[in-house]
C-alpha positions in Angstrom: 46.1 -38.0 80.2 43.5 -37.7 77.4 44.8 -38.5 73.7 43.9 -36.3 70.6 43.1 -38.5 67.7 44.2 -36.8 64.2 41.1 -36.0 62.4 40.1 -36.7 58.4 42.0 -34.5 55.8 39.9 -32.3 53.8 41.5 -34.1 50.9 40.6 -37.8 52.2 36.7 -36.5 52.3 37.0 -35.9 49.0 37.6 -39.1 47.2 35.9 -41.1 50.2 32.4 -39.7 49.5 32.6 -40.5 45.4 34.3 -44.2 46.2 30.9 -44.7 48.6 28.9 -43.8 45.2 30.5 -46.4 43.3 30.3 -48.8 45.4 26.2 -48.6 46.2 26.0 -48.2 42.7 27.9 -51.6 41.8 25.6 -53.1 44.1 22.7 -51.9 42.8 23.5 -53.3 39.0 24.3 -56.8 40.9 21.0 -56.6 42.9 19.0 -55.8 39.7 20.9 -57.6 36.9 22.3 -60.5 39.0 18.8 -61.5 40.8 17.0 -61.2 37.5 19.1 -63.6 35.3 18.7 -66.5 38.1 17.3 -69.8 36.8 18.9 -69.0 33.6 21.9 -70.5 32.2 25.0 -68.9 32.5 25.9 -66.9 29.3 22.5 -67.3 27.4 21.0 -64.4 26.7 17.0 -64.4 26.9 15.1 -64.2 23.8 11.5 -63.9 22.7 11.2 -66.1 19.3 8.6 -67.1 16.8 8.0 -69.7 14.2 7.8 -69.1 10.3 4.6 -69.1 9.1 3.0 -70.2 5.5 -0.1 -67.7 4.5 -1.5 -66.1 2.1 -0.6 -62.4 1.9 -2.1 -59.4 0.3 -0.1 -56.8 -1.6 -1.7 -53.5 -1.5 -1.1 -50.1 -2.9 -2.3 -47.1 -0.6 -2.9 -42.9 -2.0 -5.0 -40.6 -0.8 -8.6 -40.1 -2.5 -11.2 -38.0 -1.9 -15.1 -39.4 -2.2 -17.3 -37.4 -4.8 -20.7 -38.2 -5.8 -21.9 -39.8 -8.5 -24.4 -37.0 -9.8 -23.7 -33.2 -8.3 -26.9 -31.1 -9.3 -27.5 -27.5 -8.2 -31.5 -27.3 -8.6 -32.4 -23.9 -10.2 -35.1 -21.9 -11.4 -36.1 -22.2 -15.4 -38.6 -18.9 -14.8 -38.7 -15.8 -12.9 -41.2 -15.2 -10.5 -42.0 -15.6 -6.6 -41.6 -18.5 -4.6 -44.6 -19.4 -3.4 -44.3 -23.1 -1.6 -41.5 -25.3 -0.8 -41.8 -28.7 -0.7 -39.1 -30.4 0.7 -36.7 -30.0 4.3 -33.3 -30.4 4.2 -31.2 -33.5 4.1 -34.5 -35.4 2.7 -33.6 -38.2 -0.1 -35.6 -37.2 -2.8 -36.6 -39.4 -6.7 -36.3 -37.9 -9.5 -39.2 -35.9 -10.6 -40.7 -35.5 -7.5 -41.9 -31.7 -6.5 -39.5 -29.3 -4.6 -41.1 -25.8 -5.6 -43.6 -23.9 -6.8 -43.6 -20.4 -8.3 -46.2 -18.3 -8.7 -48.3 -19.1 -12.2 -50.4 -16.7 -12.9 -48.3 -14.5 -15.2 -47.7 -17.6 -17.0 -51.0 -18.7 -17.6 -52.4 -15.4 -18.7 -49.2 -15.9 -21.1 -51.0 -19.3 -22.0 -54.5 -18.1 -22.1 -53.4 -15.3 -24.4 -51.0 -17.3 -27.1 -54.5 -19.6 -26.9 -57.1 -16.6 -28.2 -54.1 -16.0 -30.8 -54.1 -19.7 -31.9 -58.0 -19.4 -31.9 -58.3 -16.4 -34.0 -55.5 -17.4 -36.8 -57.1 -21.0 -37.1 -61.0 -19.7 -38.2 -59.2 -17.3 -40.6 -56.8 -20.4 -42.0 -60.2 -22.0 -42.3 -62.2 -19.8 -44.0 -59.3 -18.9 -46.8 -59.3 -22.4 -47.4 -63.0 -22.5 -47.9 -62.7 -19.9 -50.5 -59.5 -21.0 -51.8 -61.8 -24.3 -52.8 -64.5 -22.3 -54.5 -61.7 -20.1 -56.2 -60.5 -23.6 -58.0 -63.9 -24.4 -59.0 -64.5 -21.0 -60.8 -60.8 -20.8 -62.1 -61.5 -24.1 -64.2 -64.6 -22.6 -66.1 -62.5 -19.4 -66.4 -65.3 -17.1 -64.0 -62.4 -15.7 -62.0 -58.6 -14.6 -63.4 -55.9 -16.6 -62.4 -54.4 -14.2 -60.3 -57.2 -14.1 -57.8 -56.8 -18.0 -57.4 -53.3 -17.5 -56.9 -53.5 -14.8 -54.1 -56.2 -17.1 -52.5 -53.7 -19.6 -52.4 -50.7 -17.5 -50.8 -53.0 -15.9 -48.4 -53.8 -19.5 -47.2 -50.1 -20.1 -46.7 -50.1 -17.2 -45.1 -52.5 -18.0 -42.2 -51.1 -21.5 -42.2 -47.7 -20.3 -40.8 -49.4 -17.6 -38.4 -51.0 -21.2 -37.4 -47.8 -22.7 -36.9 -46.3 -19.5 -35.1 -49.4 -19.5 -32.9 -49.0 -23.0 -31.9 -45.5 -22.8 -31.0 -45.8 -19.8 -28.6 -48.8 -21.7 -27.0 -46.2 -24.6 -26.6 -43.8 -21.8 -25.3 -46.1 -20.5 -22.7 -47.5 -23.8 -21.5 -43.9 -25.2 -20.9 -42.9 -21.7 -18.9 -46.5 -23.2 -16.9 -44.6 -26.6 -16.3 -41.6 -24.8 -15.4 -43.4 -22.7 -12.6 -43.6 -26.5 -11.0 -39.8 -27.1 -10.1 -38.7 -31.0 -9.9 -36.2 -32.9 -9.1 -33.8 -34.1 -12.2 -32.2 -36.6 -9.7 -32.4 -38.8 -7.0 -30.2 -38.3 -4.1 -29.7 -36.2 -1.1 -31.2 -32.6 -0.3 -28.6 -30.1 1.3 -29.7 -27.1 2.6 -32.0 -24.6 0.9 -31.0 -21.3 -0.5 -33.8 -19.1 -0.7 -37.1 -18.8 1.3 -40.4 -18.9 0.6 -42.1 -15.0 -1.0 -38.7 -14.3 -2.5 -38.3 -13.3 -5.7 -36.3 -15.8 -7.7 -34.7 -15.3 -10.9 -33.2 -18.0 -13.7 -29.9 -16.3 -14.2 -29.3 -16.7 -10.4 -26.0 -18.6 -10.0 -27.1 -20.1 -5.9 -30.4 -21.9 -7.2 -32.6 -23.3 -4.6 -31.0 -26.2 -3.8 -28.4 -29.0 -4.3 -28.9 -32.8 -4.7 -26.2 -34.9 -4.2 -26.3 -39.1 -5.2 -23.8 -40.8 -2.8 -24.9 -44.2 -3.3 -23.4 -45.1 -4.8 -20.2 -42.6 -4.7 -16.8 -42.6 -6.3 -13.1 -42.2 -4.9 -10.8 -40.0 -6.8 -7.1 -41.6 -5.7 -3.8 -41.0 -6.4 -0.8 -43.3 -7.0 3.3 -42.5 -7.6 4.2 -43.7 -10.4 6.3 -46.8 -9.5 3.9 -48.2 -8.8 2.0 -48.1 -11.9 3.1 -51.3 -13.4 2.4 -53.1 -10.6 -1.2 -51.3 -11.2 -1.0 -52.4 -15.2 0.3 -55.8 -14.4 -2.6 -56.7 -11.9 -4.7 -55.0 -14.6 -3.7 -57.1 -17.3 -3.4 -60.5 -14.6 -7.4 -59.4 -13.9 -8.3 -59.3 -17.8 -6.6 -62.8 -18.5 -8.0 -64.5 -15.7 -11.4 -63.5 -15.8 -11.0 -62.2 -11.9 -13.3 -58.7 -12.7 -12.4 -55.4 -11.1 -9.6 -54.9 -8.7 -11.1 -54.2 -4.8 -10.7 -51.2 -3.3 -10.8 -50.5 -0.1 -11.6 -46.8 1.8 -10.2 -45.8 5.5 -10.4 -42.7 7.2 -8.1 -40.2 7.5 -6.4 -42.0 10.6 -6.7 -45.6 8.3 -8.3 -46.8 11.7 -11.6 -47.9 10.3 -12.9 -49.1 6.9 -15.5 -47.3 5.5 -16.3 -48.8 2.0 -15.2 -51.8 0.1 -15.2 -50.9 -3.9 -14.1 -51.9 -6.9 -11.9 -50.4 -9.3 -13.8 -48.7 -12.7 -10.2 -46.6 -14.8 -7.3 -45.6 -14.4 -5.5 -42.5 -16.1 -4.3 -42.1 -19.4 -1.0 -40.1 -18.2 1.1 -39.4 -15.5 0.6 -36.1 -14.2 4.6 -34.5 -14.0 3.9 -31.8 -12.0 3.3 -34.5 -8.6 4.4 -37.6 -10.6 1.1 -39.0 -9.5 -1.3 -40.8 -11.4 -5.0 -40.5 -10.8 -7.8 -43.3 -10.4 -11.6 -43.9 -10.1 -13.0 -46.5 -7.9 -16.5 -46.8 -7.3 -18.5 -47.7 -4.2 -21.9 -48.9 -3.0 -21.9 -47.1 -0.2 -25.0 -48.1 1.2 -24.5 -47.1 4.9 -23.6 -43.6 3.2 -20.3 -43.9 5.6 -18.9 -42.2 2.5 -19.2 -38.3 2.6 -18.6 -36.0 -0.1 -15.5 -34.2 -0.5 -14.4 -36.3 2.6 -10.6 -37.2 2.6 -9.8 -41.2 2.4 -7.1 -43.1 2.5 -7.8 -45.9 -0.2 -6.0 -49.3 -1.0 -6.0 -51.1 -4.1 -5.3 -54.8 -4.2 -2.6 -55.6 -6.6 -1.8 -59.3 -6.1 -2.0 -62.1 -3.7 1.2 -63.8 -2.5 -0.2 -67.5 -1.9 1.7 -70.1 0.4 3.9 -67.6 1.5 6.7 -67.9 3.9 6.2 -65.1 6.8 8.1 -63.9 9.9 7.1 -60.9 11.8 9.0 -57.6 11.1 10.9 -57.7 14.1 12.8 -60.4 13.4 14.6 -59.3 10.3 17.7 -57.1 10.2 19.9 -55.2 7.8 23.5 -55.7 7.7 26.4 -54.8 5.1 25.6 -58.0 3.4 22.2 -57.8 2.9 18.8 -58.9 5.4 18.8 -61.5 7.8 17.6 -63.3 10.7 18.8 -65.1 13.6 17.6 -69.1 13.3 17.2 -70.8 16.3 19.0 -74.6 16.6 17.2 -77.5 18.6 16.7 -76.4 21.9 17.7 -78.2 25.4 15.5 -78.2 28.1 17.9 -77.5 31.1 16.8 -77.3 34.8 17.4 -74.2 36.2 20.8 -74.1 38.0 20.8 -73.8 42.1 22.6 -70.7 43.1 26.1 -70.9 44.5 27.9 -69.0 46.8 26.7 -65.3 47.0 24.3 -65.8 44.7 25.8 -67.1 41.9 24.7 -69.6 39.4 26.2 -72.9 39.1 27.3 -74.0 35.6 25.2 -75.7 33.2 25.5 -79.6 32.8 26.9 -81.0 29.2 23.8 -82.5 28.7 19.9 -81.2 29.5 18.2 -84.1 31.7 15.3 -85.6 30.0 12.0 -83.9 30.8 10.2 -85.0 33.9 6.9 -87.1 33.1 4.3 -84.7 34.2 3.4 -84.4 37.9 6.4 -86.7 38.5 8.7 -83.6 39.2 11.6 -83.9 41.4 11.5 -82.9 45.3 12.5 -79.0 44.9 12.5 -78.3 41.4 10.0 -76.4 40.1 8.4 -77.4 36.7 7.9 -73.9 35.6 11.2 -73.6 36.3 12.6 -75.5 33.3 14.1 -73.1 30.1 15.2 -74.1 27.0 18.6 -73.4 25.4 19.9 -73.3 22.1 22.4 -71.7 19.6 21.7 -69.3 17.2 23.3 -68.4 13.6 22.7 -65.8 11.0 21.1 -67.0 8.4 20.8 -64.4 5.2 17.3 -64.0 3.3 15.7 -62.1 0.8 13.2 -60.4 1.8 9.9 -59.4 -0.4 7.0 -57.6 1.0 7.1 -56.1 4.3 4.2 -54.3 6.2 4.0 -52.9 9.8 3.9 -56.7 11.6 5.4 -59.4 9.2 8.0 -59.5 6.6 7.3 -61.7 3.5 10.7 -64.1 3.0 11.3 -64.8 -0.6 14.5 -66.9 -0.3 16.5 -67.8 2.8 13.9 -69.6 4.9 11.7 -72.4 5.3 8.2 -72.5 6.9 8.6 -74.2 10.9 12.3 -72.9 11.4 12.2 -70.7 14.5 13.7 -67.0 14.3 14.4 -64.6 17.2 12.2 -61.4 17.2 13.6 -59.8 20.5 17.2 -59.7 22.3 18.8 -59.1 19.1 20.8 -56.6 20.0 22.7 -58.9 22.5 23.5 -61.8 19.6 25.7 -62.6 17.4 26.3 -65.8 15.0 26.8 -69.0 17.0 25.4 -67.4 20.4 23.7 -69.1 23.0 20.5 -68.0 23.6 17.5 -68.8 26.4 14.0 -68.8 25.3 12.2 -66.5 27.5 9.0 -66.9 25.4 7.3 -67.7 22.0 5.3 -65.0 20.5 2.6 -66.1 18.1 2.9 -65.5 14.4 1.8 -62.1 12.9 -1.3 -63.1 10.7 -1.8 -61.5 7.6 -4.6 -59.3 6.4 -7.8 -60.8 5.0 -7.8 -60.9 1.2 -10.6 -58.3 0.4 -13.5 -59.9 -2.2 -15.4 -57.4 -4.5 -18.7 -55.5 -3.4 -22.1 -56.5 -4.7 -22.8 -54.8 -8.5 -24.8 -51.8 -8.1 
């Protein structure tokens, strides 16, 4: 006789297969959570912590600036005429006065030669009414000649002395149109590229001109502040003056501020605040030597303000902001503690009262691992002021002392008077280098 067995409701299946689910997934967190806090004590949560720091930080103030040259010069033409010969390629650093262009001459010294013959002509006729004008003065004294012909002598020798003077002037005129036929350079710097070619004919009303020189070494920054911070601006201004210190540095970073492309001082700073941005503009100048410094390129520059010296420092992470104000958690002296052998199914057995002293090295116990030791400790909340504050360290005006230990991760986990295992010490966050001033140009 064969006996049925009553098979599974449909409405069994359907809370057995979710109760499965739950229970894999309870001991998956066990597996995962439970196996990774072993060898640490039970109810300490593991920290990362670091040790306040005295340095000397830099306070800066960052805008945006753009680099301009110190001397912007569109070479041009001071004649018209064809452009015979170019003396120069493009991009070559040129002096001042040296040859970039010629123009055709020869209409110019025709010009030359002809206001010459002019000068020539008028000067024998100047001197021969002055030779008569003498013997008119002789003959006018013994009354051989009227007056009146000793006076018109006389004008007419006026007369040829300012067609003299004309004369000379237009041979200055025409020999200086000569000179201008020879285009120079008015400045040192940088050739860009040319505009015109050689056979063209150039004009001197021509707004292109042949060519433009640029001086970027040295080069200015153009930057731009808001204005709260100007009086930290006129107070490092005024700090500079009494101390003797000389300009305030400057520093210039590309547009990603991932590299430093000039150090510079600062030379003004403007008279007024411009309302439209509420921005105020300033001038820095640079040496730029390597010519790192391009112009028109966008910068991000940095003026140095002040200098916080001795200053107590913790890295940014380990400051928070609560109702009542910034703080940090303070770490309490540590206990080294063994860590604890695991019990039944894999849990830990409690913590002794008290930590056993440290093991002389090398004289370990049988079984216990040396890297196995950790170090707890309590925590409390300790409020602070904080001052400056930049991407990896928070400056700690009140609140702290240089040496006490603060938690920078597991914060989230803590609260005051919680017990806390030291995974690891980080280092402390060093502050930037305090920027000197760039050689005088």
């Amino acid at each position: 006789m064969s006996v049925v067995l009553p098979s599974c409701s449909a409405r069994t299946r359907r809370w057995l297969v979710p109760l499965l689910l739950i229970v894999l997934a309870l001991a998956g967190w066990r597996l995962f959570f439970g196996g990774g806090r072993q060898g640490m004590p039970a109810g300490a949560a593991p920290v990362r912590v670091a040790v306040a720091a005295t340095q000397d930080v830099p306070q800066f103030c960052n805008g945006l600036g753009t680099v301009l040259p110190s001397s912007d010069v569109l070479v041009t033409s001071r004649v018209d005429g064809q452009l015979l010969r170019l003396h120069f390629t493009e991009g070559q650093r040129v002096k001042a006065g040296d040859l970039l262009a010629e123009i055709d001459p020869r209409p110019f010294q025709a010009s030359l030669d002809q206001a010459l013959g002019t000068l020539t002509k008028d000067q024998a006729q100047l001197d021969n009414a002055r030779k008569d004008l003498r013997r008119y003065a002789q003959l006018s004294k013994g009354d051989f000649i009227a007056a009146q012909q000793y006076e018109t002598q006389r004008a007419l020798v006026r007369q040829y002395e300012g067609t003299v003077a004309a004369d000379k002037a237009a041979a200055d005129a025409a020999r200086l149109q000569l000179e201008y036929s020879r285009v120079t350079a008015p400045v040192s710097g940088r050739l860009g590229l040319r505009n015109v070619d050689e056979g063209n004919m150039i004009k001197s009303s021509s707004a292109e001109g042949l060519v433009r020189i640029t001086e970027v070494s040295p080069c200015d920054v153009v930057f731009t502040l808001p204005e709260s911070q100007v009086p930290l601006v006129v107070r490092a201004l005024r700090r500079s003056e009494e101390e003797g210190s000389g300009p305030l540095p400057v520093q210039a970073w590309d547009r990603e501020q991932k590299a430093q492309l000039g150090l510079g001082r600062l030379v003004s700073m403007d008279n007024q605040i411009d309302t439209s941005t509420g921005t105020v503009k300033l001038k820095a100048s640079f040496p730029n030597a390597d010519e790192a410094l391009y112009p028109n390129q966008f910068v991000n520059a940095r003026l140095l303000v002040r200098v916080l010296r001795g200053a107590v420092t913790v890295p940014a992470s380990a400051v928070q902001l609560g109702t009542r104000g910034s703080y940090v958690y303070v770490l309490q002296a540590a206990e080294s503690a063994a860590a604890p052998a695991a019990g039944k199914n894999g849990a830990a057995a409690p913590l002794a009262a008290k930590a056993a002293p440290a093991p002389r090295p090398g004289a370990a116990k049988e079984g216990t691992a040396p890297h196995n030791a950790v170090k707890t400790a309590a925590v409390s909340l300790r409020l602070i002021t904080v001052g400056l504050t930049t991407d990896s360290l928070a400056v700690v005006e009140k609140g702290l002392a240089a040496g006490e230990t603060v938690v920078v991760d597991g914060l989230d986990r803590l609260r005051d008077g919680s017990r806390v295992t030291v995974a690891a010490s980080v280092p402390a966050p060093r502050a930037e280098a305090v920027p000197g001033l760039p050689p005088t140009p």
